[in-house]
N, C-alpha and C positions, 0 to 999 in steps of 0.2 A: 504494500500500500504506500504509494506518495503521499510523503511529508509534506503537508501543506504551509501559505506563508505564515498563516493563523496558528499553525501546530506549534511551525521554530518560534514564534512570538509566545505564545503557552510555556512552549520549555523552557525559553529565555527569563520569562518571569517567575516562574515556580523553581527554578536556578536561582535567580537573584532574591527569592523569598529566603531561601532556603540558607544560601549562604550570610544572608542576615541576621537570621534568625540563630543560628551555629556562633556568628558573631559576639552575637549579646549571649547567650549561655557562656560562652566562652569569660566575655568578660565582668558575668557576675558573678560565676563560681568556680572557673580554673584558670582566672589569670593571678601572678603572684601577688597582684593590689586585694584580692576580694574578699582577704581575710579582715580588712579597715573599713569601718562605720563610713557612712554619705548615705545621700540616698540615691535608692537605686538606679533612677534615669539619668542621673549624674555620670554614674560609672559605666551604662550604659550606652550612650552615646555622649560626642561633641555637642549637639543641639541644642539641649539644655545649657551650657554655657552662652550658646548664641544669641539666644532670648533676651539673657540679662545684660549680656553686653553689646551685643548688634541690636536687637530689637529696643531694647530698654534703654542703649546707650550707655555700659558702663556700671552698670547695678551687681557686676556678680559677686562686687567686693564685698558687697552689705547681708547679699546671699550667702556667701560663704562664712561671713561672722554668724549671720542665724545658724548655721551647721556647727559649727564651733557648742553654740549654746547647747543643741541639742545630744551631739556627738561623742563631742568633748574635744584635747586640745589637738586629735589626728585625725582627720577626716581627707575623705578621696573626692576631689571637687571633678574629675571628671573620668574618662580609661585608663589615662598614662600618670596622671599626677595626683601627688598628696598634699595637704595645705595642714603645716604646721603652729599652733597658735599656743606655744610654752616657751616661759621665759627663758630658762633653763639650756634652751637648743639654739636660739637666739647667737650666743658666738657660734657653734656651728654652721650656720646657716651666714652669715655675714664676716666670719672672719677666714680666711680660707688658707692663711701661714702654708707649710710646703705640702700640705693635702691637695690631691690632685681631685680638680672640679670643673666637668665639661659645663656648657651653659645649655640653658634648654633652647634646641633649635625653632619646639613649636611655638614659644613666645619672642624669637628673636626674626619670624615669616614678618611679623607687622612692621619691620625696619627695611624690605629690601635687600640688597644685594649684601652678603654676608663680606665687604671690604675695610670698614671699621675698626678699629681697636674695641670699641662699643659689644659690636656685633660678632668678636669674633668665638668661633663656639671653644675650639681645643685650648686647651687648659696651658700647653707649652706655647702656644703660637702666640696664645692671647699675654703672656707672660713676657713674652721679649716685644711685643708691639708696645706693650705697657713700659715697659720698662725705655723705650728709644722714649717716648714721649713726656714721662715723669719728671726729668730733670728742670722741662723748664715749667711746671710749676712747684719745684722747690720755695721755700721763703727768699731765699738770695737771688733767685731768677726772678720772682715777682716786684723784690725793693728794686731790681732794677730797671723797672716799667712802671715804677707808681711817676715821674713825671706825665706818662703818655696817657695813664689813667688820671690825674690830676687836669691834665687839659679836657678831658670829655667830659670831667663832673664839671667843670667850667662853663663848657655849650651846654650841657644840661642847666645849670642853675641861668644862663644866660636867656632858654627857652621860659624857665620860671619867671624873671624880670618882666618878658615879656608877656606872659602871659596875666602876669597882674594890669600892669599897663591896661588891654585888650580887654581883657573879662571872660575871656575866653577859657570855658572848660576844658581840665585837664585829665584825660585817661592814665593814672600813678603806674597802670601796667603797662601801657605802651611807652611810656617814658621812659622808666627801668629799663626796660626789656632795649631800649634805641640805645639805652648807655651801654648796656653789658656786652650788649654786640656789637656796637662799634669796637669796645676798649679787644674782644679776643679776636674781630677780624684785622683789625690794625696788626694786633702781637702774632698774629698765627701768618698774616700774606703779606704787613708790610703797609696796609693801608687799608680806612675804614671802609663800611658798605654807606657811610654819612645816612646814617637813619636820624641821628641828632638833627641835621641841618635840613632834614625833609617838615613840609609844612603838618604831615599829622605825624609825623614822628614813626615811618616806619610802620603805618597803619595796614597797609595792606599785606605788607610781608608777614607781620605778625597776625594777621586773619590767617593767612595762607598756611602758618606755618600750627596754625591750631587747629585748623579744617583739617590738615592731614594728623594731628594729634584722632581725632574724630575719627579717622576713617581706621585705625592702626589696628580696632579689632575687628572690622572686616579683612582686612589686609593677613590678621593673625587665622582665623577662618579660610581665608581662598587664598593660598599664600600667589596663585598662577595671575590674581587680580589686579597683585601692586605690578608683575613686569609687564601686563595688559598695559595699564596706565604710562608704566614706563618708557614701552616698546611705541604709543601712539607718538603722530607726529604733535607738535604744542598747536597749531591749530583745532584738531579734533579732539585733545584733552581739553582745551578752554570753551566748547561749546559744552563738555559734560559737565565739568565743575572745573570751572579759572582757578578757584584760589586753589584747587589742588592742584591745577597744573601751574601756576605762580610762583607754588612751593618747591613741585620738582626741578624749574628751570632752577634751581639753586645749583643744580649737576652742571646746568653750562655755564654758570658764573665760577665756581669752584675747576670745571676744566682749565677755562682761560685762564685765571689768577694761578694757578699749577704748570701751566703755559710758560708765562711770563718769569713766572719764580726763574724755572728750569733754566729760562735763558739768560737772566740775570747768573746763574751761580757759573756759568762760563768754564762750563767745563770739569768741574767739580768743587770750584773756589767757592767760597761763602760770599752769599749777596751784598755787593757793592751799596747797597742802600743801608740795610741795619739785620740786626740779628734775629729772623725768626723762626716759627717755630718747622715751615715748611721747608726754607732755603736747608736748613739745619737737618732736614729728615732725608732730604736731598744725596744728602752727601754723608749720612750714616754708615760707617764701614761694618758694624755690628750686624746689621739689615741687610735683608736680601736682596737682589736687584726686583724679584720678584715686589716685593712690600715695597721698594721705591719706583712702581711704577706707575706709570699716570692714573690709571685704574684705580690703584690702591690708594692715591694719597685723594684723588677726588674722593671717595669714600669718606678718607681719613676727614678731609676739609668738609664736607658733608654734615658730619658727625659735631666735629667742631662748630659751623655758623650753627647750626641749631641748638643743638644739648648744651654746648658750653654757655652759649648766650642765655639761655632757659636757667640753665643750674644755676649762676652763677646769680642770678635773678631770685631765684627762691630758697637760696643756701640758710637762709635763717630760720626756715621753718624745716629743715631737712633731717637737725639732731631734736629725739625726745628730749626735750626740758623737763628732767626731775620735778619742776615743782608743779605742773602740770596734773601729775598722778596722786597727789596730795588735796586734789580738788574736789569738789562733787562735779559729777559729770556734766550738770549743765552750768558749773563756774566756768568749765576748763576756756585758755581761751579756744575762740574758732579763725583759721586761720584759711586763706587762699591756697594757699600753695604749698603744701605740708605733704611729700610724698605717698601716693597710693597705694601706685600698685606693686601686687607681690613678685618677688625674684624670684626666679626657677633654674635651678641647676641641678648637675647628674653628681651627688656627692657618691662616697661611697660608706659601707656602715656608719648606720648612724641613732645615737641613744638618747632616748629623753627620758624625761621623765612617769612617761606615759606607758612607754611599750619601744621595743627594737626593730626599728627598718630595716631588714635586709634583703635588698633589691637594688642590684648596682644599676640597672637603668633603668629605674625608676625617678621621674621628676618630682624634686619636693623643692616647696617654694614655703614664701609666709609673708605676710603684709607688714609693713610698721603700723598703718595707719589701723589696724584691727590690735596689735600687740599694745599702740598707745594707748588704749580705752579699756585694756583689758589686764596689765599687771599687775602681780597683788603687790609687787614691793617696785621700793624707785630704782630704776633701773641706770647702775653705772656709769657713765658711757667715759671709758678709755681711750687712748688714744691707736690704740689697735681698732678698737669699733667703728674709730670714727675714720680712720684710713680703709676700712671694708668698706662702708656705708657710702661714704663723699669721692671716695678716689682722689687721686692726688689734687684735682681743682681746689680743693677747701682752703689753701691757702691764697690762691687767685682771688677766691670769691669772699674771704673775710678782708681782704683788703681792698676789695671794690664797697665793699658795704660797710667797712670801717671809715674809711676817706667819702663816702658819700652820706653818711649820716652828720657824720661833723661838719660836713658844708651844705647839706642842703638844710639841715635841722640845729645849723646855730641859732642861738637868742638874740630873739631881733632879725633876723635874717626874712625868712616866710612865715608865714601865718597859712594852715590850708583848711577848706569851709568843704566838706562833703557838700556832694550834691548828687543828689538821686540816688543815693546807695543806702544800702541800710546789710541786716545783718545775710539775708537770701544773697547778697551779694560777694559775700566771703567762705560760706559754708560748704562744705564741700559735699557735694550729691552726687557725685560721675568721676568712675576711675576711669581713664582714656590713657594711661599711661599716665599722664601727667594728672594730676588732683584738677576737677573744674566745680565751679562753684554751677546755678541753675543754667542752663544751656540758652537760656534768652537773655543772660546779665547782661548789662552794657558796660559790667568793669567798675572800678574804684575810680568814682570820677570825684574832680574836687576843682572849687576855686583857690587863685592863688591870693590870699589880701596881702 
């Protein structure tokens, strides 16, 4: 008897039942996670994560604390990973000394091309990437840039003068955000992207560059979706959504300035203009020609205009403040910008207080922003934590926020008058990678008197 088209369409879907179904048995009772508390559609499928962070926009963080309540401090937030929520495992989880710890690749799909120091997964590769780039934020490489950082809180307070003058409201986040990214793309290529000297300060870059913040857990979902975007030409990306594609033209701004470096370092000499941090990677004898190639450092610079200008932006809400845990929970204060979401890497055994992981690729991660609101005692923080935690930036970034509290916030200097903002406006409701407060705020806005 011939197999009809209807027949192969029948077997094809009682095939693809089947093997579904074999799937989820699989990973509710013979995968090595299924012996850990979740609930069961969690461990089930991907989809369940998708709801709360695709559909919901970023909700699976609050999901995953109600799991916590019910579970306790181990629970399996999806197939492949566990979400750890005890003090105890805490340096484990954040300090990583000579334990070898791959990164998780399915939360690193939402960044793109794996060229980064950020992004990069192996445990040795990402260790000597770190290590060519560390030095120059040492404390002694950053006293040697607080002139260049002293001149931009300049045009920034200069933008304040005028904005008292004017009457003109001011967005405290895009301001920030035009300082910190000027001062690391000056340090990093040599010269600013002049967000200070644009009339809204860098407004659209920093839409663009949150819109793609927005998109990072579909991106972590369909990882084939971000090189769609990538692979289109900027005209057909700018009819789907501009400010996505706004943000990836940062790959041909970062080409060209990787460009120009190259031909500035003349052959392998250090850039005749001043010392940064790309001329410098350039010509790394440590580094592989591989890792100094144009590929890699656009990555590398990639990485840099955004995360560093971001980090360096919200570094004061980034370590748990002890005194913080000492509060009732609705004293604590609420801050904007106060790290979300949870880290995921492949450690290997590993002990808490609770019960023994032993599953070497198995993904375990853990939130701060769940560990802030939930430990019974004040929690530490060393200078080993806080080198896990910040990466080497922390010194960049307490001397951008040290030098610009003292000049924008002398006495007598400004006066700043909120306007239209109130507490919905700093709360944080959506992990997107980055902590967002409600997804229609228009920002910490303020007059200057």
């Amino acid at each position: 008897m011939a197999i009809t088209t209807l027949d192969q369409l029948g077997i094809l879907l009682v095939t693809g039942a089947a093997y579904l179904l074999g799937l989820v048995v699989y990973r509710l009772y013979f995968s090595p996670l299924a012996k850990f508390p979740g609930p069961k559609i969690a461990a089930a499928t991907l989809w369940y994560e998708f709801i709360y962070d695709v559909r919901k926009q970023g909700r699976y963080l609050w999901k995953i604390a109600e799991m916590h309540e019910k579970y306790g401090p181990i629970v399996r937030i999806n197939p492949y990973e566990l979400h750890i929520n005890d003090p105890d495992y805490y340096d484990e989880l954040y300090i990583h000394g000579p334990r070898r710890t791959d990164k998780y690749e399915w939360q690193m799909k939402a960044f793109g091309p794996q060229t980064s120091t950020f992004q990069t997964l192996n445990h040795d590769l990402h260790r000597a990437r770190r290590n060519a780039v560390a030095p120059f934020f040492s404390t002694a490489s950053v006293a040697r840039i607080e002139p260049l950082i002293q001149t931009d809180i300049e045009k920034l307070n200069a933008r304040f003068r005028d904005a008292r003058k004017t009457g003109v409201v001011i967005d405290l986040f895009h301001a920030f955000l035009a300082l910190t990214n000027d001062i690391i793309c000056e340090y990093a290529f040599g010269s600013p992207q002049g967000w200070l000297e644009q009339p809204e300060l860098g407004r659209d870059w920093a839409e663009a560059m949150f819109n793609a913040l927005k998109m990072s857990p579909v991106f972590k979902q369909f990882g084939w979706l971000s090189k769609l975007m990538r692979s289109m030409p900027r005209s057909v990306a700018n009819k789907m959504n501009p400010r996505l594609a706004t943000f990836m033209s940062i790959s041909t701004i970062c080409q060209k300035r990787v460009e120009d470096l190259r031909a500035e370092t003349k052959d392998g000499k250090e850039s005749p203009n001043q010392r940064t941090i790309f001329s410098e990677l350039m010509t790394n004898k440590q580094l592989s020609e591989m890792d100094k190639s144009d590929m890699r450092l656009v990555g590398e610079g990639r990485s840099v205009m955004t995360a560093g200008a971001h980090f360096s932006y919200q570094v004061e809400y980034n370590r748990p403040h002890p005194s913080h845990h000492s509060l009732p929970p609705d004293q604590r204060p609420k801050v904007a910008r106060e790290p979300a979401s949870r880290a995921g890497s492949y450690p290997r055994d590993v002990e808490t207080t609770a019960q023994v992981v032993r599953a070497r690729e198995t993904a375990v991660s853990g939130a701060l922003t769940i560990q802030h609101i939930s430990l019974p005692y004040i929690l530490q923080i060393t200078d080993d934590v806080q080198n896990a935690i910040i990466t080497e930036g922390l010194s960049l970034a307490y001397c951008e926020l040290y030098l610009t509290i003292a000049s924008v916030f002398a006495p007598g200097k400004f006066n700043f008058e909120l306007y239209e903002t109130d507490d919905s406006d700093v709360e944080i409701v959506h992990d997107l990678f980055a902590p967002f407060a409600r997804l229609d705020s228009k920002g910490i806005r303020v007059k200057v008197l």
